[in-house]
N, C-alpha and C positions, 0 to 999 in steps of 0.2 A: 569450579568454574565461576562459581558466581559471589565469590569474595576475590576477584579481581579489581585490580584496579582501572576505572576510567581512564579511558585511551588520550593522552594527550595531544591533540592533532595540531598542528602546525593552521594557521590561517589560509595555507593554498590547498591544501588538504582537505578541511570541510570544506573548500568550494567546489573540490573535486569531488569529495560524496553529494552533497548538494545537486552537482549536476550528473553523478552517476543516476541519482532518485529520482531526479526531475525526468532522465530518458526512460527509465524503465518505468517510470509512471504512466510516461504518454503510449508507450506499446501497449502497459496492460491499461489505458484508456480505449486502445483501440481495441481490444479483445474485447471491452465491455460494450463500446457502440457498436461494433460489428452483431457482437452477439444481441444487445437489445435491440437493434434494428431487425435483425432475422425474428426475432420471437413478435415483437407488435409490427411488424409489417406483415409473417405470412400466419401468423397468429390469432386468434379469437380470444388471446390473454389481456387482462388490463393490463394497466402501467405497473402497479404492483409488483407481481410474479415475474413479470420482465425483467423490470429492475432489479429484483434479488436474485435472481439466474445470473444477469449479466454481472451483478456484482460479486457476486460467489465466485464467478470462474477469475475474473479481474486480481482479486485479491489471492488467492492461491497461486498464482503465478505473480502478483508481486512480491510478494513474501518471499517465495522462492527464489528469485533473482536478486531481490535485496542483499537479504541472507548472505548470501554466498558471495557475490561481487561489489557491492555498495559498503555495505557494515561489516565484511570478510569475519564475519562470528562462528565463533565455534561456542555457542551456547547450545543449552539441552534443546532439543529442535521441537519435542511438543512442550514443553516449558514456553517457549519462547511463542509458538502456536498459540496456546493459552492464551499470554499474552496481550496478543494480536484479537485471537476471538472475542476478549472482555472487553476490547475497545470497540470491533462490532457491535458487541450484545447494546450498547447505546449507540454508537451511530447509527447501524442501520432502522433499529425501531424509529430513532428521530426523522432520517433521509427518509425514509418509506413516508414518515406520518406526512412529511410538510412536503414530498413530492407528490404527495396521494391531496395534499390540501392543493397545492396549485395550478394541478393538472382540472380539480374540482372548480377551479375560477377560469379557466380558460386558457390558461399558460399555456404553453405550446411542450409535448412532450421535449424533446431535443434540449431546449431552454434548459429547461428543469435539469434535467442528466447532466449537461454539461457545469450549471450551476454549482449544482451537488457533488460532479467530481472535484471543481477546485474547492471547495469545502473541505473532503477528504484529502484529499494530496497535502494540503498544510496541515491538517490535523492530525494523518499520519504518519507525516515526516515527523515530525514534535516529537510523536507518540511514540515512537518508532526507534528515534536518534536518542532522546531521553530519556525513555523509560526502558523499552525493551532491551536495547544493546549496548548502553549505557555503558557497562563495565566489560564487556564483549569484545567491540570494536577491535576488529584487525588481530585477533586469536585464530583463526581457521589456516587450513594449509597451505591456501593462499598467500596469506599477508607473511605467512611464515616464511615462503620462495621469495616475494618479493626481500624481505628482510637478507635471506642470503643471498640474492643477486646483486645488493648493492654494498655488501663484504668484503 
């Protein structure tokens, strides 16, 4: 699977993953505000733990929707997890440190969150389209029906 060759996409094509990533972004943005709002509104948590709850659950359901319908990959699935997890193991230490610094100067939590999700959304996408699934792209059983539907 993974001495594939890079999917060559057509220019309306990436704009259709582009805008597949952009919508499942914004639901699993909303799994994240919903869920940080529930834990520091009925909560006794800082911003901290909040925020790594909310973003925990956020990214395990974008990843999974990704996957399967955005980048239609049939890569190894904890390989590709892996992946994904190495680019948290530095974004979230950095997100946590510098939303942990601004919430310290007065920032308004919500600011901060929303700041830090368009942060991730572009850094993800990158990370995501060009590194993860790179050689991937439109292998799964998906892309494989759409292929014989237009036969």
């Amino acid at each position: 699977m993974e001495n594939q060759v890079p999917a060559q996409l057509t220019p309306k094509q990436n704009f259709i993953q582009f805008l597949k990533f952009t919508m499942f972004s914004i639901t699993a943005g909303i799994i994240q505000i919903i869920s940080f709002t529930l834990l520091n509104e009925l909560t006794q948590l800082p911003y901290w733990p909040s925020y790594l709850i909310a973003l925990t659950l956020s990214v395990v359901y974008n990843f999974t929707v990704n996957r399967r319908f955005t980048f239609k990959s049939a890569k190894n699935i904890p390989f590709a997890m892996m992946q994904v997890f190495g680019y948290y193991c530095l974004f979230t230490p950095l997100s946590t440190w510098w939303g942990n610094a601004l919430i310290y100067l007065q920032w308004n939590e919500y600011i901060v969150l929303i700041g830090t999700m368009v942060i991730n959304f572009i850094t993800e996408f990158t990370f995501t389209r060009f590194v993860v699934f790179r050689k991937s792209i439109n292998t799964n059983d998906l892309a494989k029906k759409e292929v014989e539907e237009t036969v």
